[in-house]
N, C-alpha and C positions, 0 to 999 in steps of 0.2 A: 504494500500500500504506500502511496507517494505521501513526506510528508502534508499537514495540513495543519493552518491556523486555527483553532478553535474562536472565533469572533463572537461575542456578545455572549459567551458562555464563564461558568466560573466553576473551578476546578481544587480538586486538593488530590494530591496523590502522583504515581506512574504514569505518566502520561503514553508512554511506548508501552502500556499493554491494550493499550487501542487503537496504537502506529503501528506497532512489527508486524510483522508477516505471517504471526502462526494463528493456529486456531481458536476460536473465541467461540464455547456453546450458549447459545439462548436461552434461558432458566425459568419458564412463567410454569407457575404451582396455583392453583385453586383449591380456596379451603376443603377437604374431605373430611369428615366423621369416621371414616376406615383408616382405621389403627396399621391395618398390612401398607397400605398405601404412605403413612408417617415413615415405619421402617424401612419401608422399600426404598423411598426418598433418601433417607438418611444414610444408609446403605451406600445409595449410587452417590451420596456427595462427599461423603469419608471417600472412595475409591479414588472419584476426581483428584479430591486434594491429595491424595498418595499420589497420581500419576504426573501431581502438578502442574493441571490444566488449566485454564482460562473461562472461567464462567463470565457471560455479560448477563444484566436484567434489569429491571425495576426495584425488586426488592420491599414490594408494596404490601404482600400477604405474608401471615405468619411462616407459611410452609414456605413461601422464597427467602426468607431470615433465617429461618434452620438451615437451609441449602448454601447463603451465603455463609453461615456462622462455620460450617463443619468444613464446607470447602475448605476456606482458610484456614481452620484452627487445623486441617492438614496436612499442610503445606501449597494448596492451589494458589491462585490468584483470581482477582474479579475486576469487575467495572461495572459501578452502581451508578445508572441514569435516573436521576432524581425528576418528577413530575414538581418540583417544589424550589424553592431557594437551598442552597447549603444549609446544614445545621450550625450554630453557632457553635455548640459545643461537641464534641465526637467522644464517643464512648473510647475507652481506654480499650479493649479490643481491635478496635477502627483504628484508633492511633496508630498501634505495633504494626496494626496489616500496612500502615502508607509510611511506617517507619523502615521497614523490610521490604517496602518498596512492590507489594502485593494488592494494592488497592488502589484504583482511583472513581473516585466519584466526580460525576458532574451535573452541573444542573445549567441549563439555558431558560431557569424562570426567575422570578424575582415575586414569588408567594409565599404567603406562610405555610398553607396546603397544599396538596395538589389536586387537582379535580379531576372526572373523567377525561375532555380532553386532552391534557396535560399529561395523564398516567398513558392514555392510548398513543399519543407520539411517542412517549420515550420507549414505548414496548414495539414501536414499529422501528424504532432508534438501532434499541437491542437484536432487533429480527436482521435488519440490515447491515450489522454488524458482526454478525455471527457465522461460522461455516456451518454449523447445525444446530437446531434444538433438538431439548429436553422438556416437555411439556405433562404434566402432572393434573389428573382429573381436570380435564378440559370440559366446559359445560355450554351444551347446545346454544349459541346466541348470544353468546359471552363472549366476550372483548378478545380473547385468546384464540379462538375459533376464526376471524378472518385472517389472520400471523398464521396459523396453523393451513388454514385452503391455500395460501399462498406460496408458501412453502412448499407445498405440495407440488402444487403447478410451475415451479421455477425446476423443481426434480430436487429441494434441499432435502437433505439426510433429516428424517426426523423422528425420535423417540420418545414413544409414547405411551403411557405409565397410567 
């Protein structure tokens, strides 16, 4: 990928784990009630972080937070597309991951929340960023499901949980 300016965007973190060249998986999880599906997840994101892959996503739902936590906490790296402004403050976790150079977050909003539009770019952000997803209890008509048909239709690699 050729470098590129990030313009009117604000960033903390790696910025070359969303410049280099290597793979970057898609991460969208929708809440589930099925307990096999929590493990399952958890599972395939400890492995990631052992093979020290590159997750991108949102990071909006609890099960995308477990996915980021575990990736990193073993040894992965990620890139969090914020529907929202930077946080002011980052949890001590977050810290180590952009201290060890494993994280970069960014956000091209200037809100205190993010809203559906807002969540829906940056997960089209993530999609176009990514050589494949990973997608977790995808639900019929749900914001995940056009990223997913599209995907499809381009031929991306996609697994589905």
């Amino acid at each position: 990928m050729k470098p590129f300016k990030m313009i009117g965007v604000r960033y903390k973190g790696n910025t070359s784990l969303l410049t280099d060249p290597w793979a970057r998986i898609g991460v969208f999880a929708s809440r589930s009630e099925d307990p096999a599906i929590g493990i399952i997840r958890e599972q395939w994101a400890r492995t990631k972080g052992r093979q020290h892959k590159c997750i991108i996503g949102t990071f909006h739902s609890k099960a995308e937070v477990e996915i980021l936590y575990f990736v990193l906490k073993y040894g992965g790296s990620a890139v969090w597309i914020m529907g929202c402004s930077l946080p002011r403050k980052l949890n001590d976790f977050c810290k180590e991951a952009i201290r060890k150079k494993r994280l970069l977050i960014i956000s091209c909003f200037h809100r205190e929340h993010h809203s559906y539009a807002t969540a829906r770019y940056c997960a089209q952000l993530a999609d176009m960023f990514s050589s494949y997803l990973a997608i977790w209890s995808m639900k019929e008509g749900g914001m995940i499901e056009p990223i997913y048909n599209r995907a499809i239709q381009r031929g991306k690699w996609v697994e589905r949980f």
